[in-house]
Backbone atoms as SQL, in Angstrom:
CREATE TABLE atoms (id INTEGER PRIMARY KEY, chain TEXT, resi INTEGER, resn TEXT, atom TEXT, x REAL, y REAL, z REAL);
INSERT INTO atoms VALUES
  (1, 'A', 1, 'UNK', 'N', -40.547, -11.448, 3.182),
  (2, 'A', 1, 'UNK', 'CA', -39.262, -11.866, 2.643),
  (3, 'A', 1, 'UNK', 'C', -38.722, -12.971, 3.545),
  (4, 'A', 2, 'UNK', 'N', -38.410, -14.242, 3.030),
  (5, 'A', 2, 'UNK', 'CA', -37.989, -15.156, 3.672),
  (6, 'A', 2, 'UNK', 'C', -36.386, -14.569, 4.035),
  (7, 'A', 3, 'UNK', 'N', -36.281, -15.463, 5.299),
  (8, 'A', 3, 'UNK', 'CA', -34.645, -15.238, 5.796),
  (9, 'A', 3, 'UNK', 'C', -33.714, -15.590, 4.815),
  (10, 'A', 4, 'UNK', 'N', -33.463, -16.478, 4.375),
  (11, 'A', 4, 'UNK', 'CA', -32.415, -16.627, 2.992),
  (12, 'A', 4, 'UNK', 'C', -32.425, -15.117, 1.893),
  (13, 'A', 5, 'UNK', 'N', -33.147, -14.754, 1.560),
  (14, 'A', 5, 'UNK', 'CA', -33.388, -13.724, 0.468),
  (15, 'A', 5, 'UNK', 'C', -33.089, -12.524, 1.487),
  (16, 'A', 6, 'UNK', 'N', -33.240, -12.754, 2.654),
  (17, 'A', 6, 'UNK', 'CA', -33.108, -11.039, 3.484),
  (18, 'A', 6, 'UNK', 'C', -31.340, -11.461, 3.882),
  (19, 'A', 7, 'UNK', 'N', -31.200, -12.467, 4.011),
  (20, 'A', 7, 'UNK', 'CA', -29.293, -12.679, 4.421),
  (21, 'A', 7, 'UNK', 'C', -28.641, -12.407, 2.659),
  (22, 'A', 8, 'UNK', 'N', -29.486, -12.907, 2.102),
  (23, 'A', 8, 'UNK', 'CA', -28.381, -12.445, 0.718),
  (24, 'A', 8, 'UNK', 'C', -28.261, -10.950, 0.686),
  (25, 'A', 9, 'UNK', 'N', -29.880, -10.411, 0.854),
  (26, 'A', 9, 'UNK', 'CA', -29.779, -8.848, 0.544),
  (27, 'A', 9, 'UNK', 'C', -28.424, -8.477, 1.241),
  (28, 'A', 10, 'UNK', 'N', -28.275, -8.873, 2.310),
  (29, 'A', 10, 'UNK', 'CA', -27.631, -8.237, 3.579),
  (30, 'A', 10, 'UNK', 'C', -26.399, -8.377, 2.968),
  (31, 'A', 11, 'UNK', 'N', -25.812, -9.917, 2.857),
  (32, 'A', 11, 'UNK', 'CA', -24.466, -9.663, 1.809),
  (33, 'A', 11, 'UNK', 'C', -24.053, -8.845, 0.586),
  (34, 'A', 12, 'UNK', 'N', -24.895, -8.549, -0.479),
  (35, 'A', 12, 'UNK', 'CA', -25.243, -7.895, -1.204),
  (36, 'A', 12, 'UNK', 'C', -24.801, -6.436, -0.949),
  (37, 'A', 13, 'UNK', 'N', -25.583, -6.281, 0.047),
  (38, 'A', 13, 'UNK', 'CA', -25.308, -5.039, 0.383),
  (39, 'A', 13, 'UNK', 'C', -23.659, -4.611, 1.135),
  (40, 'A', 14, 'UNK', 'N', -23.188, -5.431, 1.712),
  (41, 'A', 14, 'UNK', 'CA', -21.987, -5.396, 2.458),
  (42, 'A', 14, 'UNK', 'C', -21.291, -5.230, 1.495),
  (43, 'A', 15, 'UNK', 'N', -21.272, -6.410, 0.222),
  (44, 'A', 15, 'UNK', 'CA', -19.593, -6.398, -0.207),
  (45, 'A', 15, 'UNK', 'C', -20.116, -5.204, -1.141),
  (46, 'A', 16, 'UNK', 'N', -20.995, -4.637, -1.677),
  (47, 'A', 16, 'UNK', 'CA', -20.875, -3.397, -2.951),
  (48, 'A', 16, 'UNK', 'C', -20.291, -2.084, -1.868),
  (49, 'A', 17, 'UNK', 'N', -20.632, -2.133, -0.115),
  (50, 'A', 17, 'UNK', 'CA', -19.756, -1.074, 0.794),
  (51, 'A', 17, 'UNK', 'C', -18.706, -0.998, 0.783),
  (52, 'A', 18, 'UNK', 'N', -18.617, -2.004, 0.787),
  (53, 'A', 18, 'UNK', 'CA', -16.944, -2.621, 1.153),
  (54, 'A', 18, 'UNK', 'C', -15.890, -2.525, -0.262),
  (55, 'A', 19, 'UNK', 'N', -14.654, -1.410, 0.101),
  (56, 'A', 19, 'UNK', 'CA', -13.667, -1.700, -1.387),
  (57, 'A', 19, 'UNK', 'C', -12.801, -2.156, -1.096),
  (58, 'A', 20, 'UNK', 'N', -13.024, -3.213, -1.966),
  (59, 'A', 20, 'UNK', 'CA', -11.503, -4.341, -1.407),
  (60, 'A', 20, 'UNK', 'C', -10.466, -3.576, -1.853),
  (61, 'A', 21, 'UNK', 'N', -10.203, -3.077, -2.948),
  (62, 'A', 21, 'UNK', 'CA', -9.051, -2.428, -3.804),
  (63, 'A', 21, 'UNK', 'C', -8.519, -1.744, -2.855),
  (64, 'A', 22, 'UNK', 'N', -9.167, -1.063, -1.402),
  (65, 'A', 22, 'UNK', 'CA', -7.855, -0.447, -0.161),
  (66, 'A', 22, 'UNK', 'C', -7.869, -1.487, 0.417),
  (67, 'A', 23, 'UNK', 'N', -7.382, -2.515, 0.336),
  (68, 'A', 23, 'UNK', 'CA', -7.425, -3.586, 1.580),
  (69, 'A', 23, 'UNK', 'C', -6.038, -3.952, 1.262),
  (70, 'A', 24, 'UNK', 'N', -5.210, -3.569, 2.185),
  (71, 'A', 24, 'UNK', 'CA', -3.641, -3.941, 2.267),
  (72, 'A', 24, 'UNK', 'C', -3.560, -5.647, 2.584),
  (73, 'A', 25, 'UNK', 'N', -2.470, -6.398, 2.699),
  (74, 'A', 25, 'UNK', 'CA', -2.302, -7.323, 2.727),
  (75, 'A', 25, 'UNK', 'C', -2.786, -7.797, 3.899),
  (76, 'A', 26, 'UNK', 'N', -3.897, -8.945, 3.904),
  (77, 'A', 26, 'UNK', 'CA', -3.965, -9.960, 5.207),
  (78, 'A', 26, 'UNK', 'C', -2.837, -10.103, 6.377),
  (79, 'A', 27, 'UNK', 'N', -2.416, -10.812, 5.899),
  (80, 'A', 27, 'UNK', 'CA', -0.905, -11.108, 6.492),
  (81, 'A', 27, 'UNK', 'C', 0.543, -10.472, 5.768),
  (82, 'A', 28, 'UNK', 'N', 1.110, -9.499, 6.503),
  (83, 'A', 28, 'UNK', 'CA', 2.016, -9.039, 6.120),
  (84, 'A', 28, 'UNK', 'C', 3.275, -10.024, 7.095),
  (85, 'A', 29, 'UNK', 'N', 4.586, -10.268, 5.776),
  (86, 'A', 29, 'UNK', 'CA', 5.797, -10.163, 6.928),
  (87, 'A', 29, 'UNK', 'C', 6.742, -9.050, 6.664),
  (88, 'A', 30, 'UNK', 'N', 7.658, -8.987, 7.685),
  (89, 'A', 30, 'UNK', 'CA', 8.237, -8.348, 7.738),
  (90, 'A', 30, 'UNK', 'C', 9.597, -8.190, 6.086),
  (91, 'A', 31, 'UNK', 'N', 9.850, -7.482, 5.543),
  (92, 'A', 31, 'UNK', 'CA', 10.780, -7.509, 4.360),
  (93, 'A', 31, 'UNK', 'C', 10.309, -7.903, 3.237),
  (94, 'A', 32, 'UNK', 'N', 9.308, -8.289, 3.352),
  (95, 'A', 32, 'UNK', 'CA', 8.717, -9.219, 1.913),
  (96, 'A', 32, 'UNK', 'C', 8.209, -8.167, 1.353),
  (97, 'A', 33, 'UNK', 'N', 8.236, -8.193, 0.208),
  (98, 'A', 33, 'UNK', 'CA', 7.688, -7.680, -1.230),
  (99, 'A', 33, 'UNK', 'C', 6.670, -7.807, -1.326),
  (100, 'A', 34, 'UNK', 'N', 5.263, -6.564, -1.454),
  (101, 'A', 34, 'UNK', 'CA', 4.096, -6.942, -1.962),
  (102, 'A', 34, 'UNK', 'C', 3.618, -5.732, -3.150),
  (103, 'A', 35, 'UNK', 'N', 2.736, -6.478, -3.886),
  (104, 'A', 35, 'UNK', 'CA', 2.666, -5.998, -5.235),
  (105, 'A', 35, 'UNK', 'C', 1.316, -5.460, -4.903),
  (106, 'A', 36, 'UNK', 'N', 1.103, -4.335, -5.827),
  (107, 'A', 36, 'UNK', 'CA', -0.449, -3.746, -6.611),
  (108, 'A', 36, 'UNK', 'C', -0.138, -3.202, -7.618),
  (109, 'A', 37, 'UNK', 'N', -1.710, -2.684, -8.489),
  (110, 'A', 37, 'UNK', 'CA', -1.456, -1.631, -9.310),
  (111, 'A', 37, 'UNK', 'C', -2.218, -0.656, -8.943),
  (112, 'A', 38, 'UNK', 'N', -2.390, -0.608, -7.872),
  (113, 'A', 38, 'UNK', 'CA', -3.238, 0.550, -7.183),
  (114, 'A', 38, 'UNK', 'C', -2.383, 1.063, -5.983),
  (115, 'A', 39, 'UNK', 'N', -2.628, 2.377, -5.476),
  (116, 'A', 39, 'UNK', 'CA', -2.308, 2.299, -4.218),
  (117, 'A', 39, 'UNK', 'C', -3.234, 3.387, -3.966),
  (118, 'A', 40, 'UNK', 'N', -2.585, 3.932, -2.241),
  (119, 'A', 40, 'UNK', 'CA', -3.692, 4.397, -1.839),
  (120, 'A', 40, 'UNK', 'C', -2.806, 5.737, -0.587),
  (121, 'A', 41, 'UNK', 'N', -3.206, 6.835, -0.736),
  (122, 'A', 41, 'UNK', 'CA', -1.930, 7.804, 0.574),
  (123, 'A', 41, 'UNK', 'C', -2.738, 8.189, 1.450),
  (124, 'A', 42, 'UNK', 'N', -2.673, 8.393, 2.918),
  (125, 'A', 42, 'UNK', 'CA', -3.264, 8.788, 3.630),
  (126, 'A', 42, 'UNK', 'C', -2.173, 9.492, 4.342),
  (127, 'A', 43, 'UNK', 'N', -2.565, 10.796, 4.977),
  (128, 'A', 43, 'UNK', 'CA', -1.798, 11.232, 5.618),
  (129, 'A', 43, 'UNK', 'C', -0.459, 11.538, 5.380),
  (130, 'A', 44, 'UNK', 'N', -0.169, 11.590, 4.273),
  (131, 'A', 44, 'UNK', 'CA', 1.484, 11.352, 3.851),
  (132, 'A', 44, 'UNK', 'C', 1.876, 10.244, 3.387),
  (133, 'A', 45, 'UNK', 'N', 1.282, 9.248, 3.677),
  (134, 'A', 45, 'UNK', 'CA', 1.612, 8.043, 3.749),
  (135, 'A', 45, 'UNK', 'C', 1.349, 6.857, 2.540),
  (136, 'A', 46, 'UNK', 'N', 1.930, 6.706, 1.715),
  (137, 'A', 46, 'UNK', 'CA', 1.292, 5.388, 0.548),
  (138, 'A', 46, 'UNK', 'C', 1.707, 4.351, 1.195),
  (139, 'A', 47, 'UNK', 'N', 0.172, 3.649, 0.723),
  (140, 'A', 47, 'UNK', 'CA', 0.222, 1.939, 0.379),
  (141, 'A', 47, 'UNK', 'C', 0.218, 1.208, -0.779),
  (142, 'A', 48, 'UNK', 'N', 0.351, 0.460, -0.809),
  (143, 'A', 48, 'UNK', 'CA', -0.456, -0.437, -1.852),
  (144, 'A', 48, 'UNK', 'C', -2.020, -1.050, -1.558),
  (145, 'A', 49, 'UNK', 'N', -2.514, -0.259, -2.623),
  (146, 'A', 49, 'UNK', 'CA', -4.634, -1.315, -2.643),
  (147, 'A', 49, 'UNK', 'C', -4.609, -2.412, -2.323),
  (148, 'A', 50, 'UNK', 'N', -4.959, -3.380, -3.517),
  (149, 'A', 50, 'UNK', 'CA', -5.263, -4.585, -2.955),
  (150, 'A', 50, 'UNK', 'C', -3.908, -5.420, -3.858),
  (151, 'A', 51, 'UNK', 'N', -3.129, -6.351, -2.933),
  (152, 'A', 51, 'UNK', 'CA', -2.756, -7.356, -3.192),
  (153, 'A', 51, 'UNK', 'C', -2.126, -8.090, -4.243),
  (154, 'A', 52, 'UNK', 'N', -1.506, -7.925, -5.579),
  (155, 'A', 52, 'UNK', 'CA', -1.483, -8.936, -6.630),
  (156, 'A', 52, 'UNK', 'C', -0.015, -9.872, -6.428),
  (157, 'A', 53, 'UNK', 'N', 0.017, -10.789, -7.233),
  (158, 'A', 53, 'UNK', 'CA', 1.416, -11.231, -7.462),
  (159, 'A', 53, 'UNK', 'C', 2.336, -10.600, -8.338),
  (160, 'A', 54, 'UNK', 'N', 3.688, -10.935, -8.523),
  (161, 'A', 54, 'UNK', 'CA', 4.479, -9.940, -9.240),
  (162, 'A', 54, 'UNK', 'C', 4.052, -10.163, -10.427),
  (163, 'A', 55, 'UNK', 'N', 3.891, -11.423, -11.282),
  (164, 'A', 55, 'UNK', 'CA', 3.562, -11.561, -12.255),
  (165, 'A', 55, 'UNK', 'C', 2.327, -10.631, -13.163),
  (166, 'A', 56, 'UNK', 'N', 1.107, -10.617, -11.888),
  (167, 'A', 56, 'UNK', 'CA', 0.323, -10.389, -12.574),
  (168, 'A', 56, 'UNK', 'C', 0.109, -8.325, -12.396),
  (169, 'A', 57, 'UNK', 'N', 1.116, -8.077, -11.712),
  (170, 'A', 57, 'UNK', 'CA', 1.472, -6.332, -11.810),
  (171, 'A', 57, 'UNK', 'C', 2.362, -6.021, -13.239),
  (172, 'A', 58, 'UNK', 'N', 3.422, -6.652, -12.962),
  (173, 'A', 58, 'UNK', 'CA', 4.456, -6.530, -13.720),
  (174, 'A', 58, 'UNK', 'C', 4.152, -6.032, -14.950),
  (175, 'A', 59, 'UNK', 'N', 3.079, -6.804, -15.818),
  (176, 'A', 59, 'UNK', 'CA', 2.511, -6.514, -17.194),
  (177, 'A', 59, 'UNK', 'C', 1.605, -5.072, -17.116),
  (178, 'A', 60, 'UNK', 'N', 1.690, -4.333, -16.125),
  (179, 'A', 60, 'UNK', 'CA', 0.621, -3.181, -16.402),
  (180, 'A', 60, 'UNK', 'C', 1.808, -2.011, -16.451),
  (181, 'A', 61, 'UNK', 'N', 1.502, -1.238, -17.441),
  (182, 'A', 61, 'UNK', 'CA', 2.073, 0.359, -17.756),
  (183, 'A', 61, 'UNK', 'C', 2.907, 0.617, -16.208),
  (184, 'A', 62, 'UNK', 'N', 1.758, 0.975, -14.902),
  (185, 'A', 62, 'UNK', 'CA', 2.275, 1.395, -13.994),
  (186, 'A', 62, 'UNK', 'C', 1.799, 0.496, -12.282),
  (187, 'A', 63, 'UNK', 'N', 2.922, 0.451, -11.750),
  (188, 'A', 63, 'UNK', 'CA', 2.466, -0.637, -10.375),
  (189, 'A', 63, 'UNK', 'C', 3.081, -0.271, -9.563),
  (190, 'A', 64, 'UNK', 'N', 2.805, -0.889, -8.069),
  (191, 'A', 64, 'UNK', 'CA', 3.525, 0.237, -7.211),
  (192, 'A', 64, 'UNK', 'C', 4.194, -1.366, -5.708),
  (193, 'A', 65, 'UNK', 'N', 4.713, -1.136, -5.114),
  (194, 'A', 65, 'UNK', 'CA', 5.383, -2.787, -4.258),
  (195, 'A', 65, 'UNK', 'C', 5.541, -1.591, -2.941),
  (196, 'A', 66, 'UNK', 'N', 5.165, -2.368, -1.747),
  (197, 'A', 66, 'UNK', 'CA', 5.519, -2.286, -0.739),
  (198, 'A', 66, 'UNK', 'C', 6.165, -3.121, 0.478),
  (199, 'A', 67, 'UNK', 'N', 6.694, -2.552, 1.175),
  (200, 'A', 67, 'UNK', 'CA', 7.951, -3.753, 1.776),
  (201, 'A', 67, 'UNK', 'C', 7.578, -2.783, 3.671),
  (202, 'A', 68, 'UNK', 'N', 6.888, -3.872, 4.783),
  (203, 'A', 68, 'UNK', 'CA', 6.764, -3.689, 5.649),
  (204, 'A', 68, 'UNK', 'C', 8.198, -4.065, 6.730),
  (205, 'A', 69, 'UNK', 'N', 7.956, -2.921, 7.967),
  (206, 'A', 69, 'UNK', 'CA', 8.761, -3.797, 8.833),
  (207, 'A', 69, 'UNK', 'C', 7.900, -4.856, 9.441),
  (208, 'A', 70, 'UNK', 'N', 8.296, -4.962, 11.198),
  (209, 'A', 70, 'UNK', 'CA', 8.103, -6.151, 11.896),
  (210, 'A', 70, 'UNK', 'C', 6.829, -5.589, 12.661),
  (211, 'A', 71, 'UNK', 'N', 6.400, -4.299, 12.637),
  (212, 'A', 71, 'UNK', 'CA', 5.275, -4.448, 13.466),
  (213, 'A', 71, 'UNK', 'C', 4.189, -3.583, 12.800),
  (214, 'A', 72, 'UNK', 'N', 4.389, -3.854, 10.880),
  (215, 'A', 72, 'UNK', 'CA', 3.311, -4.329, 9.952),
  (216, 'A', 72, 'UNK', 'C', 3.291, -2.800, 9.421),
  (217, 'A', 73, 'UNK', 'N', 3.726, -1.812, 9.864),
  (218, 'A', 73, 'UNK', 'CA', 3.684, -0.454, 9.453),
  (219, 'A', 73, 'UNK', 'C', 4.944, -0.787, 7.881),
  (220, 'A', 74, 'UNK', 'N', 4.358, 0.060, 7.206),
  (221, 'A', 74, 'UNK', 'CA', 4.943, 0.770, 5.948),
  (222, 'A', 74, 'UNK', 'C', 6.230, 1.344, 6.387),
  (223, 'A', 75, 'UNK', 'N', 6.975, 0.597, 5.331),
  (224, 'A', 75, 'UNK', 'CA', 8.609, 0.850, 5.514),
  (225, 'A', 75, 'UNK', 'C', 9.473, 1.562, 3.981),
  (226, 'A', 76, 'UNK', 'N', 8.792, 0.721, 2.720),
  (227, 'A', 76, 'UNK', 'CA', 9.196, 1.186, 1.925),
  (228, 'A', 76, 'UNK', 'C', 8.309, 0.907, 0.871),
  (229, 'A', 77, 'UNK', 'N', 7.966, 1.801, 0.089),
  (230, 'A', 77, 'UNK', 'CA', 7.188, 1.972, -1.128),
  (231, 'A', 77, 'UNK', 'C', 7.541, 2.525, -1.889),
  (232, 'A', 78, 'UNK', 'N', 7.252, 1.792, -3.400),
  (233, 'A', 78, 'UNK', 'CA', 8.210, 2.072, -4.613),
  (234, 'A', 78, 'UNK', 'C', 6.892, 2.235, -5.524),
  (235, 'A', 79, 'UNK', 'N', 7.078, 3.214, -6.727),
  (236, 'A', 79, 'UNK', 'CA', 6.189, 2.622, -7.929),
  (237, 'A', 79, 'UNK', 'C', 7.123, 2.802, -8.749),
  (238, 'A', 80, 'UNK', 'N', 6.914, 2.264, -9.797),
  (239, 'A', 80, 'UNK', 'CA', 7.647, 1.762, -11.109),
  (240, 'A', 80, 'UNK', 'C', 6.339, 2.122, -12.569),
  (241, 'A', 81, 'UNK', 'N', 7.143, 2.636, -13.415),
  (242, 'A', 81, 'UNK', 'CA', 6.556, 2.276, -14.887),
  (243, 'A', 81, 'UNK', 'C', 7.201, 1.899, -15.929),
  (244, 'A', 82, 'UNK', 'N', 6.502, 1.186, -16.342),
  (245, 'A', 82, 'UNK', 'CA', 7.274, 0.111, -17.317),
  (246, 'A', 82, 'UNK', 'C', 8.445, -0.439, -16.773),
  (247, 'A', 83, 'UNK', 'N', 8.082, -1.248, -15.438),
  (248, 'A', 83, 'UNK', 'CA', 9.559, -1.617, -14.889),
  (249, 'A', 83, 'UNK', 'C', 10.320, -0.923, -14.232),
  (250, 'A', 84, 'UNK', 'N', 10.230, 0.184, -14.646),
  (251, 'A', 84, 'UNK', 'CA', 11.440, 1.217, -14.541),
  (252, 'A', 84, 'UNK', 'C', 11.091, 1.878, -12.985),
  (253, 'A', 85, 'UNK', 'N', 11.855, 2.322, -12.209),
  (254, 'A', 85, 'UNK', 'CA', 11.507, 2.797, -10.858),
  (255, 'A', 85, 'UNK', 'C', 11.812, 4.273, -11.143),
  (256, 'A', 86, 'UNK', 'N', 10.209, 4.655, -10.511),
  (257, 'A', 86, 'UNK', 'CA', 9.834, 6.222, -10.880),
  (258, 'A', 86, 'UNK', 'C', 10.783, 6.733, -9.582),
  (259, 'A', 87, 'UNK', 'N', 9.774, 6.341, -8.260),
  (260, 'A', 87, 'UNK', 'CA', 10.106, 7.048, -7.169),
  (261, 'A', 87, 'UNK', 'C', 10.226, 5.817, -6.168),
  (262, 'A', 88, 'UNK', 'N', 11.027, 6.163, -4.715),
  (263, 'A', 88, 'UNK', 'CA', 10.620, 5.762, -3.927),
  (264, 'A', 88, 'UNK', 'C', 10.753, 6.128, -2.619),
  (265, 'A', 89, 'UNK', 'N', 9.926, 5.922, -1.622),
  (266, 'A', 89, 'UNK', 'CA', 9.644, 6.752, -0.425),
  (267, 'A', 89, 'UNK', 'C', 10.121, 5.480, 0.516),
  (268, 'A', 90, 'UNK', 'N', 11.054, 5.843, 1.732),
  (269, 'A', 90, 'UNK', 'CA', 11.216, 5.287, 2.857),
  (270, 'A', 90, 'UNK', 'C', 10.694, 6.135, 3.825),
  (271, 'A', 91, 'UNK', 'N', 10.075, 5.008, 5.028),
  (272, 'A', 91, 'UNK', 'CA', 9.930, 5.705, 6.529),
  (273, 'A', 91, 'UNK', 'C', 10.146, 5.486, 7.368),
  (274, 'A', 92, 'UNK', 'N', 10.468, 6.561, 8.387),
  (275, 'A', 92, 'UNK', 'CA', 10.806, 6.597, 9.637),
  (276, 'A', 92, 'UNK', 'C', 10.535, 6.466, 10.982),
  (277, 'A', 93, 'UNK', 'N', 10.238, 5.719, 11.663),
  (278, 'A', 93, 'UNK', 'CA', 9.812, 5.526, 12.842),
  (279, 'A', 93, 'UNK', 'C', 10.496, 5.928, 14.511),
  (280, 'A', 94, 'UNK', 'N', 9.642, 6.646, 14.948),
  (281, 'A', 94, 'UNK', 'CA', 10.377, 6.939, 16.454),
  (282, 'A', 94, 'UNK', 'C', 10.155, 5.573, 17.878),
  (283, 'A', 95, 'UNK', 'N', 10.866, 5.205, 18.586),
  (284, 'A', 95, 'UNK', 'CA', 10.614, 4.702, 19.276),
  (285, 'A', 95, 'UNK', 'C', 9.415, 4.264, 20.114),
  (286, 'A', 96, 'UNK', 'N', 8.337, 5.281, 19.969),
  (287, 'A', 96, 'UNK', 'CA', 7.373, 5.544, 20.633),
  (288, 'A', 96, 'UNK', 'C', 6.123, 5.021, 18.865),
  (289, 'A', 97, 'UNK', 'N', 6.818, 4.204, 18.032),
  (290, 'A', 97, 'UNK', 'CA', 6.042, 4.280, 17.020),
  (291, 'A', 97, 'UNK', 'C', 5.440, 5.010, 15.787),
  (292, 'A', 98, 'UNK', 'N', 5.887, 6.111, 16.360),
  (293, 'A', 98, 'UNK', 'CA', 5.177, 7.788, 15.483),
  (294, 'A', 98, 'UNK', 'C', 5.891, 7.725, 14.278),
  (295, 'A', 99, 'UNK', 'N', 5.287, 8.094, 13.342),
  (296, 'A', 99, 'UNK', 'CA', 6.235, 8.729, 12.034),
  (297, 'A', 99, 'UNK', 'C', 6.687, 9.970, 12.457),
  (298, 'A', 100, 'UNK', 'N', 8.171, 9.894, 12.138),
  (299, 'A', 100, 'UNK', 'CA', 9.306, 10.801, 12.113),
  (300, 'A', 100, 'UNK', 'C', 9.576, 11.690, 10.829),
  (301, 'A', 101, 'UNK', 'N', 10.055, 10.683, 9.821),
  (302, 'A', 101, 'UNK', 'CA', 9.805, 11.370, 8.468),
  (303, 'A', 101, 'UNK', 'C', 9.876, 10.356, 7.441),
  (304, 'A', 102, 'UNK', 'N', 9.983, 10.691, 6.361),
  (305, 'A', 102, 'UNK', 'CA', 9.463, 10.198, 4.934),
  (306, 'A', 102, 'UNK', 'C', 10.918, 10.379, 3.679),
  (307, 'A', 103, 'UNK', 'N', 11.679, 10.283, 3.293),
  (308, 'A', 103, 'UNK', 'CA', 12.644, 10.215, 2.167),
  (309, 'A', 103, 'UNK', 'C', 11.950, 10.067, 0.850),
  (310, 'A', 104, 'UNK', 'N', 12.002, 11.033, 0.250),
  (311, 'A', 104, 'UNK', 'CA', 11.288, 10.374, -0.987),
  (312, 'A', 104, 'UNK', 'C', 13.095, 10.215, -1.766),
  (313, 'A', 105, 'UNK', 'N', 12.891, 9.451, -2.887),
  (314, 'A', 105, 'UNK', 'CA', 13.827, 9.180, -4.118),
  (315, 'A', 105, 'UNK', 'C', 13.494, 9.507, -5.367),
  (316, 'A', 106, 'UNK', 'N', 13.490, 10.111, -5.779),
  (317, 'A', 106, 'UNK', 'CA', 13.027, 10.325, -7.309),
  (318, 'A', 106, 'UNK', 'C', 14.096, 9.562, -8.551),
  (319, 'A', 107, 'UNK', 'N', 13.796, 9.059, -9.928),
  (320, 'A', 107, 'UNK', 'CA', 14.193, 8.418, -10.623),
  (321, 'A', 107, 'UNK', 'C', 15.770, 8.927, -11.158),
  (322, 'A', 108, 'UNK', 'N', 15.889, 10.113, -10.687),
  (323, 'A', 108, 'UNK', 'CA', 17.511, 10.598, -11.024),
  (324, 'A', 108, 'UNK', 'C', 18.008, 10.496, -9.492),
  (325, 'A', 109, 'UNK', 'N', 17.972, 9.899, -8.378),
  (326, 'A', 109, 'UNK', 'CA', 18.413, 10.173, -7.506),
  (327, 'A', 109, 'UNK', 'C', 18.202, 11.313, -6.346),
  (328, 'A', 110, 'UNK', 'N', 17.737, 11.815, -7.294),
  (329, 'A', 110, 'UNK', 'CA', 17.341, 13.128, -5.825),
  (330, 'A', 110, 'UNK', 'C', 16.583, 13.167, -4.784),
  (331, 'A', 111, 'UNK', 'N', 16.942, 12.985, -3.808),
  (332, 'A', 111, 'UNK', 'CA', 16.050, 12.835, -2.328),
  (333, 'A', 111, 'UNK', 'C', 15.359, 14.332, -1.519),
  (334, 'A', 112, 'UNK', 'N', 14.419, 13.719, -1.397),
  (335, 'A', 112, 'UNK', 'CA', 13.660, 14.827, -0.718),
  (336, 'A', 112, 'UNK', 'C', 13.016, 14.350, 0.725),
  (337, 'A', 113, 'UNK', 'N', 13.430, 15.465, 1.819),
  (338, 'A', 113, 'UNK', 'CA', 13.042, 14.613, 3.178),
  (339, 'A', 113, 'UNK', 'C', 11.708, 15.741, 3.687),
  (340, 'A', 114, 'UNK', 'N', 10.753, 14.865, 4.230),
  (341, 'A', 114, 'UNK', 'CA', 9.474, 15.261, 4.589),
  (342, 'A', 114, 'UNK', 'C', 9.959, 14.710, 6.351),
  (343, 'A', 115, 'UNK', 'N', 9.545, 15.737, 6.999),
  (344, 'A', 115, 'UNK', 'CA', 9.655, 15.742, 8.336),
  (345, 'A', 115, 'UNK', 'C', 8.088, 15.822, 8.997),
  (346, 'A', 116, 'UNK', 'N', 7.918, 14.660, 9.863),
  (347, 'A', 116, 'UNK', 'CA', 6.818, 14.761, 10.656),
  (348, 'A', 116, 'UNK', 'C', 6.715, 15.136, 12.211),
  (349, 'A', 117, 'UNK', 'N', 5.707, 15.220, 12.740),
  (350, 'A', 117, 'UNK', 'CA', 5.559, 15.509, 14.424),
  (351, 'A', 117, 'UNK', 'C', 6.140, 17.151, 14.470),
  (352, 'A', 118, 'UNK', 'N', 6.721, 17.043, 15.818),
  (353, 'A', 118, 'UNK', 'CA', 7.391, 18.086, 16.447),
  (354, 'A', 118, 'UNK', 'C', 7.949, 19.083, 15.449);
């Protein structure tokens, strides 16, 4: 197998490993709005998958926007259907960085607090 045909395999093989659809934003800033129609929870925790513009979320049944602070951690995450805002979860950070806790919002207002650590 020539080297060209063994470097494609090799790519080949990488990106079918690799799911972009969890790949949070490259560059996040701080407050800005980012769109998917995927997301993804770990630990308690939702993101948004991969990446879209508002435009091109907006038109799907259900999508979900996340809004970072300044040192790139998950601050606020919303999903919406049909526009409409289902739920949304804020979080809490301790000085030391740690998640503290979680607020959820549900679409009538009702808050529910998830406590982390200690």
């Amino acid at each position: 197998m020539n080297k060209i045909k063994l470097i494609l395999l090799v790519a080949i093989i990488f990106i079918s490993c690799t799911n972009s659809s969890e790949a949070r934003p490259e560059r996040v800033k701080e407050g800005i709005s980012y769109y998917s129609e995927d997301y993804i929870s770990k630990d308690d925790v939702s993101d948004i998958a991969e990446e879209k513009n508002y435009e091109e979320v907006f038109k799907n049944y259900e999508y979900y926007e996340a809004v970072y602070d300044d040192k790139k951690r998950i601050k606020i995450f919303r999903s919406y259907k049909r526009g409409e805002l289902v739920s949304k979860e804020e979080y809490f950070y301790a000085s030391d960085g740690g998640l503290t806790k979680k607020e959820v919002t549900d679409s009538k207002n009702n808050i529910k607090t998830i406590t982390f650590g200690k």
